[in-house]
N, C-alpha and C positions, 0 to 999 in steps of 0.2 A: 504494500500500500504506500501512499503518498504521505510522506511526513515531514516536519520541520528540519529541514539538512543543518539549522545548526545546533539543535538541540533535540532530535527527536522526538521521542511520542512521550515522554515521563510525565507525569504529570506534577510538579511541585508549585507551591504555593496557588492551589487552585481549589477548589471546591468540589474535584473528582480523585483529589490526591486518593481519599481511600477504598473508593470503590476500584479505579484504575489498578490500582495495588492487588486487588482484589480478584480481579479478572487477570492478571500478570500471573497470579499465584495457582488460579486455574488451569492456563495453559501449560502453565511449570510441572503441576500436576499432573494433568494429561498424557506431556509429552513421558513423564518417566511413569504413570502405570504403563503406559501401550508398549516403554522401551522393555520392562521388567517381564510383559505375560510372553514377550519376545523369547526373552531369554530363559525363563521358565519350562518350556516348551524342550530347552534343549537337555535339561537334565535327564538324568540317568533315569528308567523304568519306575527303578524301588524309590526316586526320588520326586519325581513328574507331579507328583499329584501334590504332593505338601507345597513345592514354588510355586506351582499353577495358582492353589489359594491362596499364598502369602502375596501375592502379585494384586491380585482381587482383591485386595483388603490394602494395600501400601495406601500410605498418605503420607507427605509431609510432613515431617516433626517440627515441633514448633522449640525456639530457647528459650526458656524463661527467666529472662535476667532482670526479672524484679522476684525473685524467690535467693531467700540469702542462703540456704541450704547448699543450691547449687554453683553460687559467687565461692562459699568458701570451699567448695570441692573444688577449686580450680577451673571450674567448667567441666563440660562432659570430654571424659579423653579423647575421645575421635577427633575434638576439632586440633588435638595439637601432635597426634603420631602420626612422624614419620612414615612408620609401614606400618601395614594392619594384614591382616592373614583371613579371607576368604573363602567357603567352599564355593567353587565354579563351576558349571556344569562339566569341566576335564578333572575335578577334583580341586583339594585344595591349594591355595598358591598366597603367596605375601605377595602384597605390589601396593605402588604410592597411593598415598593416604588421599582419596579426591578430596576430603571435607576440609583439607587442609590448607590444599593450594592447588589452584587451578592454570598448566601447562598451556600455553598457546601451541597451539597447534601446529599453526602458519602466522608470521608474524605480518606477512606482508600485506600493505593494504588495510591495514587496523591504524584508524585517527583514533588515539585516546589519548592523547599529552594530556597532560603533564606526567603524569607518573611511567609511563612507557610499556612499550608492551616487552612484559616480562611476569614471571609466575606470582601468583596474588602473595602482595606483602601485608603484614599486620607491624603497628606500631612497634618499633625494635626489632624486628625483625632482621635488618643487617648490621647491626652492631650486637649478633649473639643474643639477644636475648627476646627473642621471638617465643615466651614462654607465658606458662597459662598465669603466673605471678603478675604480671606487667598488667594484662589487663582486670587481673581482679584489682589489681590495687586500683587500678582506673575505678574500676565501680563502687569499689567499697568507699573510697576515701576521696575522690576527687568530689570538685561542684556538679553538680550535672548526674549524680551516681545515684546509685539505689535510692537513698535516702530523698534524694530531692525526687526520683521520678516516682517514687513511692507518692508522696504526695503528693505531685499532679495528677496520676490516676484517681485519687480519693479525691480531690478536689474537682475534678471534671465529672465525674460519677455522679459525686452530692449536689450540684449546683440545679439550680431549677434553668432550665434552656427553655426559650419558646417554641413553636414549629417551625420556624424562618430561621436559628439559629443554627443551621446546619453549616454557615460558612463561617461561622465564629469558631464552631467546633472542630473541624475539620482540616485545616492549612492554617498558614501560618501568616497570610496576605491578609491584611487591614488596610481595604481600599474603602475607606468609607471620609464623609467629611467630618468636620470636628464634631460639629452637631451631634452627628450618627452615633461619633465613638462615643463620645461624652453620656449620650444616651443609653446605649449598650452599657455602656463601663459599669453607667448608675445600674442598670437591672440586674445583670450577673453577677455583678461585683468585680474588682480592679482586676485580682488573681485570676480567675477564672476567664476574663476578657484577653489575658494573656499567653492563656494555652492553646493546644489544639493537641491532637494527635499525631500531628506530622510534628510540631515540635517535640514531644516527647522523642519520635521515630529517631530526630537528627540526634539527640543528644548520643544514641548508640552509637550511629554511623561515625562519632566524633573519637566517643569512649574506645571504641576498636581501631578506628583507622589514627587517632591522634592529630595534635594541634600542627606538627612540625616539629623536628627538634636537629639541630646544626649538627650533630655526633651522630646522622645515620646516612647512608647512600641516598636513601628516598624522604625526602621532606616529611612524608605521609605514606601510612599501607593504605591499600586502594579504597576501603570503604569510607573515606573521607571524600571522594573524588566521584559525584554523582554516575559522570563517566566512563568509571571501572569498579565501581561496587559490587555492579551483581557480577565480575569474574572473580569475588571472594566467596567462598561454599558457605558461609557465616549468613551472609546476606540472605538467604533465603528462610535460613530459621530464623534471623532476628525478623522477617517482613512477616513470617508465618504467627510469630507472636502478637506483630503490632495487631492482626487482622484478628486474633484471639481476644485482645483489648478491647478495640471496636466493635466486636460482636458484644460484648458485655457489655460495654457502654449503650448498644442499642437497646438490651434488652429493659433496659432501667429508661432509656428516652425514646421511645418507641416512635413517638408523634415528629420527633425534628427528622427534617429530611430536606432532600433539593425539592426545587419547586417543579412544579408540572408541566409543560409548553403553551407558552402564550401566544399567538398569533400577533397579538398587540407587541410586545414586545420581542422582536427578531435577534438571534446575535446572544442570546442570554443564554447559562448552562444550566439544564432542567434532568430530570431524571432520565431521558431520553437521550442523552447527546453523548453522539457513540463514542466508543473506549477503545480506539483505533490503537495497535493493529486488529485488536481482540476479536476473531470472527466466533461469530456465533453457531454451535452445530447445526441449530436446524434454520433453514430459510425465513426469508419475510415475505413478504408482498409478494406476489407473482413468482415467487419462487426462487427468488433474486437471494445472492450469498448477503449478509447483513451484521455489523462489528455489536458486538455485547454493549449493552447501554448500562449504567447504572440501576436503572429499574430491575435489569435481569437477578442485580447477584446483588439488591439490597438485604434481605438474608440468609443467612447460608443456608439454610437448609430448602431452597425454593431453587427453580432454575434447574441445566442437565444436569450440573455436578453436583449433588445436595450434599453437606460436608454439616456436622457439627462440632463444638470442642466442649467439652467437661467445664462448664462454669460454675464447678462447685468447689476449684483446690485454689482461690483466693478469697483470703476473707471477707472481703468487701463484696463478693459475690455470693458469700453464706450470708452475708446479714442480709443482702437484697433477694433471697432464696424466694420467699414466695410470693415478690414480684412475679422473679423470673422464672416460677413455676405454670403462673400462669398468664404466661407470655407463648412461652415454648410446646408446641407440639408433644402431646404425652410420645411418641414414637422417637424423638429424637435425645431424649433423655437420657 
């Protein structure tokens, strides 16, 4: 499809940042069950049948790095060994760690500067210390860490939003006049007028990739760099959790959402306005191929891929429990 050449299709500081994210996460999906029932298939007789349904059942794992349990285990080990050891449908074999770091393939013909095309770095990385210490300490102790994003979740959660406050909530662009914000600021409150979910989302991409620092080859590991984020295997768990967030947060605000299509007003972004390249499995109008809109994968469990996550292992989701009891589809529980 046809997309902005100098910034492509991302959607940041906009009002589709988390649905766009969302349909990203679907295709992402997609493409590794279809690649796994692939390979499934090729296992041995006495093995065939158990990858076949592990294949059928894959989903995305999400990080949860607002859970300090798994901050102070260092993070989960996949994402920092070297080699990991596999059974393969030829049996078993060690080979490099994907979740670790992602090899270009072919480097030619890849614009990503600043950071260059080279295998995904994490903060320290090239001054030796590309270890799971560097970034707990990022979370546990820096600004921006558990503790602060801890709090914007429960502060975004508790707030009363109205049903037009979907762009307050959602990115991070305050394009309103003084009037507007002063107004907003009064209802929500100053904090809460302050956050979104894509602002929590950067503080990660910040915590992992770092601010810069003089003593390494690369100023920054790629998830700092909009650019090259998603060729860090991190990126997908930490996008897999923001969409975990947001699914929470809908279920407590059910009624905020984008607006509907105006005719009066042209040019404006409603729940309809497609999430390009994102096509959608099944046709539109006359049979025509048509990009997923926001309305399709407003919540997850509606639409072709119906997905849901356990919103009952944070606390803030036990106390709002039968809200979101009876919000939620007895079937998806």
């Amino acid at each position: 499809t046809n997309g902005r050449k100098t910034r492509g299709y991302c959607t940041h500081a906009s009002e589709l940042f988390p649905t766009w994210h969302r349909a990203y996460l679907l295709a992402l999906e997609k493409a590794l069950t279809d690649s796994a029932k692939r390979i499934a298939v090729r296992y041995p007789a006495q093995e065939r049948a158990e990858y076949i349904a592990a294949a059928q059942e894959l989903r995305l794992p999400y990080w949860d790095w607002l859970n300090y349990a798994t901050v102070e285990q260092r993070q989960p080990s996949f994402l920092w060994k070297s080699l990991i050891t596999i059974n393969t449908p030829s049996g078993m074999a060690t080979v490099n760690n994907p979740f670790k770091k992602f090899t270009f393939p072919d480097a030619k013909g890849l614009n990503i500067n600043p950071v260059g095309v080279n295998p995904s770095v994490r903060l320290g990385a090239s001054t030796g210390r590309e270890k799971s210490d560097w970034l707990h300490n990022n979370l546990r102790l820096s600004s921006g860490g558990i503790p602060d994003l801890k709090k914007m979740k429960a502060s975004m959660l508790e707030t009363k939003y109205g049903p037009g406050d979907w762009n307050l909530v959602s990115n991070k662009a305050r394009n309103e006049s003084l009037a507007q914000e002063a107004a907003d600021t009064a209802r929500v409150g100053a904090e809460a007028y302050q956050l979104s979910h894509e602002i929590m989302h950067d503080q990660i991409h910040v915590l992992v990739g770092g601010f810069g620092h003089a003593d390494t080859k690369w100023p920054t590991g790629h998830m700092t760099n909009p650019q090259t984020a998603g060729f860090d295997p991190i990126f997908w768990l930490h996008h897999c959790n923001v969409d975990r967030i947001i699914a929470e947060w809908q279920m407590v605000h059910r009624d905020v959402w984008l607006p509907s299509p105006d005719p009066a007003r042209s040019g404006m972004i409603t729940d309809q306005t497609e999430l390009r390249p994102f096509y959608h499995p099944n046709p539109g109008q006359n049979g025509q191929k048509r990009f997923f809109t926001s309305g399709d994968v407003r919540w997850t469990w509606q639409g072709p891929y119906p997905y849901a996550y356990d919103l009952t292992d944070t606390e803030a989701a036990r106390k709002m429990r039968p809200q979101i009891d009876a919000l939620m589809p007895p079937a998806v529980i």
